[in-house]
N, CA, C and O of each residue as an XYZ file, in Angstrom:
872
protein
N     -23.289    -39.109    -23.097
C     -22.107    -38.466    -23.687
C     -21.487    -37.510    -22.672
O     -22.050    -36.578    -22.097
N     -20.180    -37.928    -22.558
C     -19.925    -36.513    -21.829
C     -19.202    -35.426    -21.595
O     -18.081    -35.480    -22.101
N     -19.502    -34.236    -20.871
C     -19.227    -33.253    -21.551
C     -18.093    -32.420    -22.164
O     -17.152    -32.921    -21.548
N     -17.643    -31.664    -22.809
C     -16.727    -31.337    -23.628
C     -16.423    -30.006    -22.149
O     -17.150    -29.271    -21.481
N     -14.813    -30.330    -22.229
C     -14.245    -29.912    -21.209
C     -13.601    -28.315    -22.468
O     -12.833    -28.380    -23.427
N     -14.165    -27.365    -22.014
C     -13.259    -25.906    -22.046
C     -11.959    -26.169    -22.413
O     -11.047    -26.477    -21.645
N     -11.881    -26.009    -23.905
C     -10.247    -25.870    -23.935
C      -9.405    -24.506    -23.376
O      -9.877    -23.382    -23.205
N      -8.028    -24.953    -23.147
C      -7.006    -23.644    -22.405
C      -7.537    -22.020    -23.377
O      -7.955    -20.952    -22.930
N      -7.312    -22.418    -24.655
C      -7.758    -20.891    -25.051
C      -8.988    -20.208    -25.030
O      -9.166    -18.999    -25.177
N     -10.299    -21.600    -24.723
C     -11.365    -20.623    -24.472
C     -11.249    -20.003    -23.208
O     -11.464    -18.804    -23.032
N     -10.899    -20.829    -22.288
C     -10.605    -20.832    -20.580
C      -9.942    -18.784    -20.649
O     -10.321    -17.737    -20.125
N      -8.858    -19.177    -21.579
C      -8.460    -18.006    -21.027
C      -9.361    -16.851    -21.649
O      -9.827    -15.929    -20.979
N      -9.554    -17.026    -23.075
C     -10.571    -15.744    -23.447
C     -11.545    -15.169    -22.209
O     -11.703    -14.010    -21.827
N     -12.377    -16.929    -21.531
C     -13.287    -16.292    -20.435
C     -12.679    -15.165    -19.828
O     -13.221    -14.083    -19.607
N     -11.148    -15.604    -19.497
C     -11.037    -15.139    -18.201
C     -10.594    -13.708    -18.794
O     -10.410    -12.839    -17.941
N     -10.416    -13.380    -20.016
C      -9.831    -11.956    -20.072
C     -11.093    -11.359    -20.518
O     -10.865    -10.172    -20.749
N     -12.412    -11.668    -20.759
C     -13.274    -11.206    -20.672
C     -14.172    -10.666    -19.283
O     -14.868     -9.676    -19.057
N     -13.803    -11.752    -18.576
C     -14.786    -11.461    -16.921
C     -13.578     -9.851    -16.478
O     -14.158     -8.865    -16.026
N     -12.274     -9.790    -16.634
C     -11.377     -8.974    -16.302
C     -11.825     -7.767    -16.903
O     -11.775     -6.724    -16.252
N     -12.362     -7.786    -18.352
C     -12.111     -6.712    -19.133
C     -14.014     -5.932    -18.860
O     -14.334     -4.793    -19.201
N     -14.786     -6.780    -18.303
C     -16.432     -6.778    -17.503
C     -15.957     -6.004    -16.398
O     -16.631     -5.045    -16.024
N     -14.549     -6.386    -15.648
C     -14.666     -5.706    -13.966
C     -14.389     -4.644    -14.329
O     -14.766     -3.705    -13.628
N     -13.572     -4.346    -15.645
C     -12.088     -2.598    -15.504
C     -13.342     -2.093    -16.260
O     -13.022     -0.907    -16.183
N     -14.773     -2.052    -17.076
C     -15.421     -1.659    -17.759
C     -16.401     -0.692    -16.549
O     -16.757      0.482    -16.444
N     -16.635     -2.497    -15.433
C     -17.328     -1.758    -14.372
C     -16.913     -0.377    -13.716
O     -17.441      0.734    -13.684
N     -15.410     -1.072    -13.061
C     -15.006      0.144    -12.154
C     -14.678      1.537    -13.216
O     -14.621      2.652    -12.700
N     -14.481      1.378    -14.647
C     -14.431      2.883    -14.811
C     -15.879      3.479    -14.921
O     -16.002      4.688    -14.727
N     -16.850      2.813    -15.181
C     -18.098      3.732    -15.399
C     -18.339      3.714    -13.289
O     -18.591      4.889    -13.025
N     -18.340      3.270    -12.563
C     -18.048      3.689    -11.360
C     -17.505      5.029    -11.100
O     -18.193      5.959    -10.678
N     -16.216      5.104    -11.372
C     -15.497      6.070    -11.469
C     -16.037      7.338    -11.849
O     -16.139      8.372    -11.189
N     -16.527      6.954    -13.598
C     -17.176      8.453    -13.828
C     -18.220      9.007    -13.120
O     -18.320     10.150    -12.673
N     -19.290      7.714    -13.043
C     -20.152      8.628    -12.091
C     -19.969      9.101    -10.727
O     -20.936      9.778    -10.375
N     -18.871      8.958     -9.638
C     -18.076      9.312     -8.722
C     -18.080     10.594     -9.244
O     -18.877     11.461     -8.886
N     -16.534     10.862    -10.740
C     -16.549     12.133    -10.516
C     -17.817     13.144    -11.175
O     -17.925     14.327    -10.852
N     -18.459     12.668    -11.849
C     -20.235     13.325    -12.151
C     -20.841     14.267    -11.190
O     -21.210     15.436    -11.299
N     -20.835     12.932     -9.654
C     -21.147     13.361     -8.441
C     -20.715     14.568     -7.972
O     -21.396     15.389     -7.357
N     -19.213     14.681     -8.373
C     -18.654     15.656     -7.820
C     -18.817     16.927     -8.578
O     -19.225     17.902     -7.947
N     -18.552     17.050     -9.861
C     -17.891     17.743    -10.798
C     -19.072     17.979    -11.626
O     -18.863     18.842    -12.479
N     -20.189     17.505    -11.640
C     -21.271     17.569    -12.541
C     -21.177     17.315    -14.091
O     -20.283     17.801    -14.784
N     -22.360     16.365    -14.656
C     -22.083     15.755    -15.560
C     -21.763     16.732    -16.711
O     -21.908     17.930    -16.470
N     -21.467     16.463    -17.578
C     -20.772     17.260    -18.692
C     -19.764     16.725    -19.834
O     -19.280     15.635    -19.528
N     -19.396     17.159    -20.897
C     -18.295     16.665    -21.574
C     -16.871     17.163    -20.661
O     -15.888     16.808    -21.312
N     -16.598     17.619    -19.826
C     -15.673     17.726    -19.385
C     -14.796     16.403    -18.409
O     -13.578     16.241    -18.336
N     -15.759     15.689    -17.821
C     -16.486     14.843    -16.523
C     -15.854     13.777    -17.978
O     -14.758     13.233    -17.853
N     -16.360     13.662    -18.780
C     -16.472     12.415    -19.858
C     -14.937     12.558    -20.356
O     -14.256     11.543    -20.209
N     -14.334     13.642    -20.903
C     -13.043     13.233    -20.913
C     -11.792     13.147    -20.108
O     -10.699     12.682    -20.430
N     -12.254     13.791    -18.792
C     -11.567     13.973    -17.728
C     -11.470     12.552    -17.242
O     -10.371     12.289    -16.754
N     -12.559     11.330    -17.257
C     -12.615     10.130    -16.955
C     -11.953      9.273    -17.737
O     -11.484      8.204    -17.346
N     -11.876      9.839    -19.194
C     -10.788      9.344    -20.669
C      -9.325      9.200    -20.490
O      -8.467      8.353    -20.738
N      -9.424     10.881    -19.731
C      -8.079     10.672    -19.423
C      -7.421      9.755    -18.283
O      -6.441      9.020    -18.396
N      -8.171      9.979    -17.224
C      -7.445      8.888    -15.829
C      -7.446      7.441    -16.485
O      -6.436      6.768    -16.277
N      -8.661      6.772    -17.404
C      -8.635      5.526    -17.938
C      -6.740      5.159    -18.664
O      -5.975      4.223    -18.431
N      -6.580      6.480    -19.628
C      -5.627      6.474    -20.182
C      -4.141      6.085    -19.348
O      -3.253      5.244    -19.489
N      -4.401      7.092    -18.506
C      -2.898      6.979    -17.364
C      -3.109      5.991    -16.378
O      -2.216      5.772    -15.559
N      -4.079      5.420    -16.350
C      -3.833      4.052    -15.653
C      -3.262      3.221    -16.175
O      -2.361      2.504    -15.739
N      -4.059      3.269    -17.805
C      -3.145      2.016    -18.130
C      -2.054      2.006    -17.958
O      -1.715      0.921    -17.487
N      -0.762      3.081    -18.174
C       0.454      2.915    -17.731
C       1.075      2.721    -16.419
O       2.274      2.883    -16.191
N       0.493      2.488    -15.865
C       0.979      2.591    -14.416
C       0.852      1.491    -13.643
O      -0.122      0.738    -13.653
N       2.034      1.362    -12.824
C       2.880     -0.453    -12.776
C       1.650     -1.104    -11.839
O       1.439     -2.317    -11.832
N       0.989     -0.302    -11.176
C       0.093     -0.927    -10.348
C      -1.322     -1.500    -11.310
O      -2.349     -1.959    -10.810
N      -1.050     -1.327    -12.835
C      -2.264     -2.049    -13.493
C      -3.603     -1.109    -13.698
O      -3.844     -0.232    -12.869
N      -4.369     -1.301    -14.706
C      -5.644     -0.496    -15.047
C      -6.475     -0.622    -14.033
O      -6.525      0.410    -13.365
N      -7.393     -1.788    -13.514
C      -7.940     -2.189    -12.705
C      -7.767     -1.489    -11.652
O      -8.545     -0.542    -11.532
N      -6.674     -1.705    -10.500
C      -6.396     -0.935     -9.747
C      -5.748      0.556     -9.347
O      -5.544      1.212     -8.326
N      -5.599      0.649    -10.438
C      -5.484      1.768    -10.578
C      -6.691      2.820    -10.348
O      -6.780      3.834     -9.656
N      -7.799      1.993    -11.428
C      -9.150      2.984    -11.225
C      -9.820      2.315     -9.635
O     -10.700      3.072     -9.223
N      -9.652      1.428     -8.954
C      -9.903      1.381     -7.732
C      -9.487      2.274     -6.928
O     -10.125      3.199     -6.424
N      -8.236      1.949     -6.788
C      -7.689      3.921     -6.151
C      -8.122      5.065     -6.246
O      -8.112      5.973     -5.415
N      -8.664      5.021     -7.672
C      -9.331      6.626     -7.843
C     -10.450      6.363     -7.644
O     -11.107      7.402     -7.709
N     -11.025      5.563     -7.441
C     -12.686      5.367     -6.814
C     -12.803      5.436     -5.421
O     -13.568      6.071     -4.695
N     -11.817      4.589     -5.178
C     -11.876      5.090     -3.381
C     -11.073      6.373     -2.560
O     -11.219      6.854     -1.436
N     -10.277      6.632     -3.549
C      -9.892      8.249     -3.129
C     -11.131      9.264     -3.515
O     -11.347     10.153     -2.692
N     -11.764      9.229     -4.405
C     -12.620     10.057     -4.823
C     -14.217      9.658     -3.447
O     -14.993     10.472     -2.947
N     -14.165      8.545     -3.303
C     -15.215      8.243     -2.220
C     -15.007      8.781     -1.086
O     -15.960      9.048     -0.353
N     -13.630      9.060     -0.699
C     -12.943      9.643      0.603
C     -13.266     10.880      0.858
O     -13.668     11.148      1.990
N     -13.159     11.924     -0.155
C     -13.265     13.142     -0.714
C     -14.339     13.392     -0.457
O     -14.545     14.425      0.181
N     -15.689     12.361     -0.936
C     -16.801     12.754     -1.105
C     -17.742     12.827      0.328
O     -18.790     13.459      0.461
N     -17.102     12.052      1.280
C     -17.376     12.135      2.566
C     -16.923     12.944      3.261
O     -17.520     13.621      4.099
N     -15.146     12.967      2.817
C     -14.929     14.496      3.945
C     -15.919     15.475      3.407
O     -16.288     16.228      4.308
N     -16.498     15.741      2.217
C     -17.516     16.613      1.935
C     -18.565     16.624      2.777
O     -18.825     17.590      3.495
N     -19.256     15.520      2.746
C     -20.302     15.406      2.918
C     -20.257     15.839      4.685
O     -21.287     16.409      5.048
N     -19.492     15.688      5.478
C     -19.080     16.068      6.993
C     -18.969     16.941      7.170
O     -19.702     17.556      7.944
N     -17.808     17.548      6.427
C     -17.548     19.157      6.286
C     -16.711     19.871      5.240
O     -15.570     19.614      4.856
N     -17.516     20.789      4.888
C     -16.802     21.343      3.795
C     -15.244     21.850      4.095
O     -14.334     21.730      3.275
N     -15.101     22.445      5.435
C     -13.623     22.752      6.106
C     -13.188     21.842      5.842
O     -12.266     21.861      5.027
N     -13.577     20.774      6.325
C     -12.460     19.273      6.142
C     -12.307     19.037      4.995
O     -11.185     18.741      4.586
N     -13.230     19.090      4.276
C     -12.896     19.086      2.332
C     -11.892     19.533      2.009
O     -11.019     19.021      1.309
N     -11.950     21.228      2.825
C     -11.076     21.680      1.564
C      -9.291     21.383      2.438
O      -8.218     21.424      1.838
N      -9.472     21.109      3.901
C      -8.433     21.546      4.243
C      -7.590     20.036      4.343
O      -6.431     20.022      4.760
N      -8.319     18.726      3.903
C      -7.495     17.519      3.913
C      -7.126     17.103      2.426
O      -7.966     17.232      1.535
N      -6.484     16.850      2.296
C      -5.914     16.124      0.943
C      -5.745     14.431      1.139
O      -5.137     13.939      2.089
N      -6.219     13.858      0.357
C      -5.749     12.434      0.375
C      -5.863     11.941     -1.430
O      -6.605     12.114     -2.396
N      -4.488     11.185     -1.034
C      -4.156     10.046     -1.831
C      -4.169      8.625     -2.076
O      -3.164      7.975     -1.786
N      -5.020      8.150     -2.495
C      -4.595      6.705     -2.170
C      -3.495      5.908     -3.432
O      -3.261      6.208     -4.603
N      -3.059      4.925     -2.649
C      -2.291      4.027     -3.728
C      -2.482      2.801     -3.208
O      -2.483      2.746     -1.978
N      -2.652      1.749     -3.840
C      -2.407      0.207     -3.902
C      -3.411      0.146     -2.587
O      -3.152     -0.784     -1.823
N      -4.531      1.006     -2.203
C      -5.296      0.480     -1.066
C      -4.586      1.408     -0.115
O      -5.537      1.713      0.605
N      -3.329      2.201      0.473
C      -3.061      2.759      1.172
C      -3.610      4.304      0.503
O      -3.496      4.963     -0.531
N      -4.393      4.382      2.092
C      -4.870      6.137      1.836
C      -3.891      6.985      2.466
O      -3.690      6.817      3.669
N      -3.133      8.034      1.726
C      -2.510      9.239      2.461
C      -3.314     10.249      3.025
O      -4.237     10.645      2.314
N      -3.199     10.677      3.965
C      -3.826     11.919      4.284
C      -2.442     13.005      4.834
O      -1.404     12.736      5.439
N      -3.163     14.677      4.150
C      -1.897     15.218      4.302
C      -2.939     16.500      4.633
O      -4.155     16.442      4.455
N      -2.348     17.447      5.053
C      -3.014     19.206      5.857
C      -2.529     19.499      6.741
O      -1.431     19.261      7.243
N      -3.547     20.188      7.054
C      -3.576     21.149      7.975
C      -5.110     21.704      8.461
O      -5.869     22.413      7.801
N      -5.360     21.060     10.066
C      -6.696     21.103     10.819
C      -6.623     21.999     12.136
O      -6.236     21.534     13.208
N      -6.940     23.032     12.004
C      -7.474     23.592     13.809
C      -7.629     22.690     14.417
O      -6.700     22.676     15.225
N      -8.488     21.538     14.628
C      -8.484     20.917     15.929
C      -7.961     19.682     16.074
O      -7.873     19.129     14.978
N      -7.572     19.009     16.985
C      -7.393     17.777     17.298
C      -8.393     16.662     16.682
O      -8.132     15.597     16.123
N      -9.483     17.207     16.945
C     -10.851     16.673     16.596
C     -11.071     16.248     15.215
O     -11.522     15.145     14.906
N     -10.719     17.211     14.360
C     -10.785     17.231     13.055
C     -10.177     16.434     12.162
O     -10.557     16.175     11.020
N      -8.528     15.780     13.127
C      -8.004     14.754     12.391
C      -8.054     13.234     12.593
O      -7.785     12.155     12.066
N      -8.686     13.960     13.940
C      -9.537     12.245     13.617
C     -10.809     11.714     13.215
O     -11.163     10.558     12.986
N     -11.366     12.710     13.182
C     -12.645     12.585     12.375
C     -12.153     12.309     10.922
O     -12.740     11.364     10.395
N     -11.462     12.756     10.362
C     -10.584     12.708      8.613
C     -10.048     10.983      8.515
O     -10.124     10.354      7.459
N      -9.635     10.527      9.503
C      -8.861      9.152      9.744
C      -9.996      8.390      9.934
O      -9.965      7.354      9.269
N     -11.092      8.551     10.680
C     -12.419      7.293     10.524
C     -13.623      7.401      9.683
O     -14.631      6.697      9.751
N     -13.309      8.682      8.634
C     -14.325      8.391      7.303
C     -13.485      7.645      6.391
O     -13.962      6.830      5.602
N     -11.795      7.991      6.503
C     -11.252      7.096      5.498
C     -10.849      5.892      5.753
O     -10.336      5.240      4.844
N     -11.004      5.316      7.110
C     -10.960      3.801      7.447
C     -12.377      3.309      6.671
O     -12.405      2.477      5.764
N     -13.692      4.102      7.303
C     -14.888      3.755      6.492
C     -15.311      3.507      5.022
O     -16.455      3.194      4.691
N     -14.278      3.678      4.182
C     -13.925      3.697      2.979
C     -13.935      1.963      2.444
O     -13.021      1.230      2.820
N     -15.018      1.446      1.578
C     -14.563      0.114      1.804
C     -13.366      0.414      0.329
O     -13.447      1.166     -0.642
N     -12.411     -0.490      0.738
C     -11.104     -0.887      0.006
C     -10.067      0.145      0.161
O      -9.304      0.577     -0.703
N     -10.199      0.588      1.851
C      -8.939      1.315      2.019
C      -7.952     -0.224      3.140
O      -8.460     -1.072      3.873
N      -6.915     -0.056      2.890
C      -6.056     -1.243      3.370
C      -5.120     -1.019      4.524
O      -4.783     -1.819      5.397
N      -4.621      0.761      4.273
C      -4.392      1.472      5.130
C      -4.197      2.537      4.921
O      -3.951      2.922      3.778
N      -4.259      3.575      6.254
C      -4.420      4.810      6.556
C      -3.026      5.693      7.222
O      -2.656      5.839      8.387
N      -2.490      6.166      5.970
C      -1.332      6.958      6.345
C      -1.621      8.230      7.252
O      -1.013      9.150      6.705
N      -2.219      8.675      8.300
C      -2.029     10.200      9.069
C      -1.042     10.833      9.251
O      -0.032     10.683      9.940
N      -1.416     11.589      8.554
C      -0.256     12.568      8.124
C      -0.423     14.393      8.262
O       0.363     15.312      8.030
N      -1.610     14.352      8.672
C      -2.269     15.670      9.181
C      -1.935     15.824     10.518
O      -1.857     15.102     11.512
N      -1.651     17.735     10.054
C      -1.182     18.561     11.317
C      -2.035     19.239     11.704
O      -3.050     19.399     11.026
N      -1.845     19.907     13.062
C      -2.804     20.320     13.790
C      -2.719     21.658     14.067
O      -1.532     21.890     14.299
N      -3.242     22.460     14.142
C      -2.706     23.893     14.496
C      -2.321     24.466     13.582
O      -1.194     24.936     13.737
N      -2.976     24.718     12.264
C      -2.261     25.232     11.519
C      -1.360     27.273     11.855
O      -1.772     28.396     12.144
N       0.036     26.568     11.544
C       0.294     28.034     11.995
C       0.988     28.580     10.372
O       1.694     29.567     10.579
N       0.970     28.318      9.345
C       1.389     28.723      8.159
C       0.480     29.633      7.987
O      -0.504     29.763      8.715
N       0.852     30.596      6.627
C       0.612     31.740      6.158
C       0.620     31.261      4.508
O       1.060     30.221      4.016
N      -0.105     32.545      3.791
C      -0.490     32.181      2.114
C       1.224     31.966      1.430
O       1.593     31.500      0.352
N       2.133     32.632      2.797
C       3.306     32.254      1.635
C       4.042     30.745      1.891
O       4.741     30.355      0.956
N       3.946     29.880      3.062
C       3.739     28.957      3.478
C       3.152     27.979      1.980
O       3.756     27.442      1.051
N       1.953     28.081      2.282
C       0.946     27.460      1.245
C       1.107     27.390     -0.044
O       0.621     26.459     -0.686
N       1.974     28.589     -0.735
C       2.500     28.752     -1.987
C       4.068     28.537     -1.954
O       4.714     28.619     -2.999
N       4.556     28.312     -0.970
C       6.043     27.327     -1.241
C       5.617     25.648     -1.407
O       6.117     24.690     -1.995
N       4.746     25.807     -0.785
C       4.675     23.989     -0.662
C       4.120     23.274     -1.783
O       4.182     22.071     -2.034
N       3.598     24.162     -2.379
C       2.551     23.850     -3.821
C       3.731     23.909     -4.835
O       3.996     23.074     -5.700
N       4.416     25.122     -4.537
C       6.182     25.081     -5.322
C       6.550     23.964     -5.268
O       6.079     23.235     -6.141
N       7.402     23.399     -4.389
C       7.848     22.695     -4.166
C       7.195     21.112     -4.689
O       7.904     20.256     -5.218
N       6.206     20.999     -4.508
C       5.276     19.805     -5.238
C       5.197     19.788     -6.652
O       5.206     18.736     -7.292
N       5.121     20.901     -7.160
C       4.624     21.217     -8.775
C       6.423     21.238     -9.332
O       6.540     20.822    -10.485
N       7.527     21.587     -8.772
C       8.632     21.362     -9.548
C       9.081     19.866     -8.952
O       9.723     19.328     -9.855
N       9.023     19.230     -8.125
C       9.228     17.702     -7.752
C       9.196     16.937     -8.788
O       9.930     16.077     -9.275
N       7.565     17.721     -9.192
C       6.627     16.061     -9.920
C       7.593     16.616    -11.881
O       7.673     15.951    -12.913
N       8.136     18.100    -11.546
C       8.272     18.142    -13.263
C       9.957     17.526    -12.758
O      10.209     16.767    -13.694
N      10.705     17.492    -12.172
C      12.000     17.171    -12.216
C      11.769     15.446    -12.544
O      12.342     14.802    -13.423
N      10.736     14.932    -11.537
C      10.764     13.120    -11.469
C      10.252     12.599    -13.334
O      10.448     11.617    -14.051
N       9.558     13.884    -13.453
C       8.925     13.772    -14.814
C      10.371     13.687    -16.014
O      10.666     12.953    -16.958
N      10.792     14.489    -15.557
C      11.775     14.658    -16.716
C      12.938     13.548    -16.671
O      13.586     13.145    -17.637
N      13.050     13.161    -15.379
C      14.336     12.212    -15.378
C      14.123     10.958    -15.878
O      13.751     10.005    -15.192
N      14.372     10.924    -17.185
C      14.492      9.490    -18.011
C      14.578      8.079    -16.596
O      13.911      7.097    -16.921
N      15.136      7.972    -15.497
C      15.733      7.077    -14.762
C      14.303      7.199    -13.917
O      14.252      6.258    -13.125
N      13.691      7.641    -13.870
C      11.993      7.522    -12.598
C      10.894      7.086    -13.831
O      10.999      7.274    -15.043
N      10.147      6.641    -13.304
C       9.097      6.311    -14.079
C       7.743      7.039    -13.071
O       7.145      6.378    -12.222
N       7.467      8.355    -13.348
C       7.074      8.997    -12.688
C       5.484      8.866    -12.395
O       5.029      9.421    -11.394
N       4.549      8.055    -13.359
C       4.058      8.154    -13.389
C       2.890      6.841    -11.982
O       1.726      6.455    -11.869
N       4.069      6.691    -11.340
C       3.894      5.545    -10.131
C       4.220      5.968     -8.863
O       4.745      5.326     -7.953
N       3.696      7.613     -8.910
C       4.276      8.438     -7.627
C       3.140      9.049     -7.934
O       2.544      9.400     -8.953
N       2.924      9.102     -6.179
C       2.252     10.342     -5.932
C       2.654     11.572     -4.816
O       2.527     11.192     -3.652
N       3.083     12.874     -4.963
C       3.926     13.742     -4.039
C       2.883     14.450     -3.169
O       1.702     14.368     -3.507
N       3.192     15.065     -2.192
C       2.629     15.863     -1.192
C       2.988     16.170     -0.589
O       3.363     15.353      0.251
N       3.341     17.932     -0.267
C       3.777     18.742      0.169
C       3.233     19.430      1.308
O       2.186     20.031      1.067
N       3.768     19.519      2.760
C       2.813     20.248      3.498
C       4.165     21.397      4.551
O       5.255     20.950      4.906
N       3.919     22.138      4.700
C       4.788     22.824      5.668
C       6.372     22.626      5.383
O       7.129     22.599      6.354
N       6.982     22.462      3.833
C       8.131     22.047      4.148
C       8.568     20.474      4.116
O       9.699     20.115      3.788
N       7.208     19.319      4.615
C       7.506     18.158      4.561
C       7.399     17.443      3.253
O       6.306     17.475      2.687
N       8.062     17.014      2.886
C       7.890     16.208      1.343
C       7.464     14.447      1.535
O       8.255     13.545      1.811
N       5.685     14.300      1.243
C       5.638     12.919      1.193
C       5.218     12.413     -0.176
O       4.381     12.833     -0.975
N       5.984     11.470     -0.200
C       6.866     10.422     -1.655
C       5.784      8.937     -1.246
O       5.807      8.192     -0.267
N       4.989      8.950     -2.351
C       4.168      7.298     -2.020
C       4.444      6.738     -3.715
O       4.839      7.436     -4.649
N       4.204      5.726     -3.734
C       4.343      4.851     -4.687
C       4.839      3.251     -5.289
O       4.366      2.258     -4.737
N       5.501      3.148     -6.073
C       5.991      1.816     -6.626
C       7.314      2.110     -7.165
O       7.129      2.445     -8.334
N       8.702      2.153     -6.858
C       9.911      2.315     -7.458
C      10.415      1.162     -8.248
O      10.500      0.175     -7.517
N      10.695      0.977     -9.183
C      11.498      0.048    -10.305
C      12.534     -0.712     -9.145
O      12.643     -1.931     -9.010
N      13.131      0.149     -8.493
C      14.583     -0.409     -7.846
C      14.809      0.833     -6.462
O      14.307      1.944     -6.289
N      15.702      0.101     -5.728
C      16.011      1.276     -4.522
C      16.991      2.533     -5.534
O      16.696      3.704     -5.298
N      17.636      2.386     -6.157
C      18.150      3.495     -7.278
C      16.912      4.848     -7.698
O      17.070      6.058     -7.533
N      15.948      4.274     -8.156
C      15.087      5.156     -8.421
C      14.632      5.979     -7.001
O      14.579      7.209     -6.966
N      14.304      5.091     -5.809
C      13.851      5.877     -4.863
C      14.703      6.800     -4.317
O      14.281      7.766     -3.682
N      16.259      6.518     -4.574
C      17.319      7.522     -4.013
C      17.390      8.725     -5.161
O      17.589      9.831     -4.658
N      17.287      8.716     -6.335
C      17.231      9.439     -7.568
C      16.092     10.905     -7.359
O      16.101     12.034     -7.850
N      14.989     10.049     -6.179
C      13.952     10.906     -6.018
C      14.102     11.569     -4.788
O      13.559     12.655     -4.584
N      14.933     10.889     -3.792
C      15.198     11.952     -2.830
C      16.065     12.801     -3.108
O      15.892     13.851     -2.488
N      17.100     12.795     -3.911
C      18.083     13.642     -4.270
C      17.360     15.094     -5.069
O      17.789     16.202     -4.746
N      16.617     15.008     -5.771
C      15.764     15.518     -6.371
C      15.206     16.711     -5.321
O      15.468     17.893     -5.545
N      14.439     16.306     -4.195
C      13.684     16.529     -3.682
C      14.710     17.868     -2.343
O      14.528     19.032     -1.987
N      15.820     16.688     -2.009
C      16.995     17.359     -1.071
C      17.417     18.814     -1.698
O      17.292     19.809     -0.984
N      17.874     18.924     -2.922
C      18.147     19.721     -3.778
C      17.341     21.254     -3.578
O      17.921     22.338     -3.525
N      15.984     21.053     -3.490
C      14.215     21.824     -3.642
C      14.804     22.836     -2.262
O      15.240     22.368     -1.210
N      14.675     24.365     -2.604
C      14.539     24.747     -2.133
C      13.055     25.094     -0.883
O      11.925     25.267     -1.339
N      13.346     25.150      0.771
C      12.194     25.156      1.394
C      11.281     23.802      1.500
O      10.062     23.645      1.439
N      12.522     22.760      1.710
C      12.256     21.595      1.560
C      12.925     21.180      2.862
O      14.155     21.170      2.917
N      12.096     20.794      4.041
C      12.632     20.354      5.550
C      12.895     18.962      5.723
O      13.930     18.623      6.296
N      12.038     18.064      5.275
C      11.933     16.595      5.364
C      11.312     16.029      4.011
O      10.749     16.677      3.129
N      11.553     14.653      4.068
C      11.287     14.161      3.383
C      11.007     12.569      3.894
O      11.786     11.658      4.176
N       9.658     12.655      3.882
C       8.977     11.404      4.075
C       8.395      9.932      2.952
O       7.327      9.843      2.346
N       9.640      8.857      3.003
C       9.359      8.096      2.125
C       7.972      6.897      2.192
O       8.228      6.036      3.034
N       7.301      6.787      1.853
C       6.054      5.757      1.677
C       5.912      4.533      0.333
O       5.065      3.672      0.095
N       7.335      5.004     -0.447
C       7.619      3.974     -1.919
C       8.152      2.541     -1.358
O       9.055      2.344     -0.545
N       7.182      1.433     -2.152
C       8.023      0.350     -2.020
C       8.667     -0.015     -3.436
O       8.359      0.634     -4.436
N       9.367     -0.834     -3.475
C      10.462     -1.758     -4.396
C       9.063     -2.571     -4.959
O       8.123     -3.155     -4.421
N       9.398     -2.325     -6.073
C       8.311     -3.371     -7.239
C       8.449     -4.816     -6.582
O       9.337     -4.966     -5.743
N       7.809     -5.647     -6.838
C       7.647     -6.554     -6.448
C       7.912     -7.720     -4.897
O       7.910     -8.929     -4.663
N       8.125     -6.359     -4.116
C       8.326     -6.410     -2.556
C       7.003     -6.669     -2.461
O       6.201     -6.517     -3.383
N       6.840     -6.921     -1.754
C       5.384     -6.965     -0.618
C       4.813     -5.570     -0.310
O       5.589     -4.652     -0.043
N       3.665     -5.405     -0.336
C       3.553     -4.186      0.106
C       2.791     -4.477      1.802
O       1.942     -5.287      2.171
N       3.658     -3.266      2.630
C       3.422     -3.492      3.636
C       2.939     -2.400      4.556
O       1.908     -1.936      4.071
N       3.205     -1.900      5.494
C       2.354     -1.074      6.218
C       3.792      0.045      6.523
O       4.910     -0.451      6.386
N       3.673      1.552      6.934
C       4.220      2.441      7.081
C       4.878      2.924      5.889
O       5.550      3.955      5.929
């Protein structure tokens, strides 16, 4: 007799089951990542509730979404583990597999040491350097730029026309870097205008591609 071939709707149940096995995996991944960091707790447990939550909305998909935050959080956990200076003084973002890195390092040394723990990162795709050297800013420096980031993300927030939640901003010295997924080139101009506007705002560095472009390098 022979054998009974998988009909299309079991086929697909499999397949939204093996999918719904991987996003199950990578979020308990995730939590214990941030556990690692943050120590276990009910805080750790809904703090992981929540990123589950805002992934789902976000154009880049649940799945990858919590990949990003697994391998940004892995990034983190190494500049730790190297040096706590470098901890505190690099910031990175990742999106869609591209890692940002953004600061401010005393040495030459330091930013490239920051650039080959996060190449070492497995499922980084690429490595934005974006760290400065020499830091010559001051606490009021440091508290414009955090300005400037924290009213960005509430202006992109508020504008019905961005879908904000497919950006990630970073502010360093004045420079404004913009990563993400834009609906349309409209939205990405919507967000520089935004940004042009921001007082103590020097540049503005775009890293957004067009939905369903290719994603590519720079």
């Amino acid at each position: 007799m022979a054998p009974i071939s998988p009909t299309p709707a079991r086929s697909r149940h499999r397949a939204a089951y093996r999918a719904a096995c991987r996003a199950a995996c990578l979020a308990a991944a995730l939590a214990a990542a941030l556990a690692a960091l943050a120590g276990c707790g009910p805080s750790t447990i809904i703090g992981a509730g929540a990123i589950a939550g805002n992934a789902a909305m976000q154009e880049r998909g649940f799945v990858k979404t919590v990949e990003d935050t697994a391998t940004e959080t892995k990034i983190s956990t190494n500049l730790l583990s190297y040096s706590a200076e470098l901890f505190i003084d690099v910031s990175v973002e990742v999106y869609e597999g591209r890692a940002l890195l953004t600061g401010k390092v005393k040495r030459t040394n330091d930013r490239i040491e920051a650039v080959r723990i996060a190449w070492n990162v497995s499922g980084v795709r690429e490595v934005i350097n974006e760290i400065q050297v020499e830091d010559t800013s001051d606490l009021l420096d440091a508290a414009r730029d955090q300005w400037v980031t924290a009213k960005l993300a509430t202006q992109i927030t508020l504008d019905k026309q961005i879908k904000a939640v497919n950006y990630s901003i970073e502010t360093v010295n004045g420079t404004v870097y913009v990563m993400g997924i834009a609906q349309n080139q409209a939205e990405v101009d919507r967000i520089r205008n935004h940004a042009r506007q921001l007082t103590y705002v020097r540049r503005i560095v775009n890293y957004v591609r067009i939905k369903d472009s290719k994603a590519g390098t720079g």
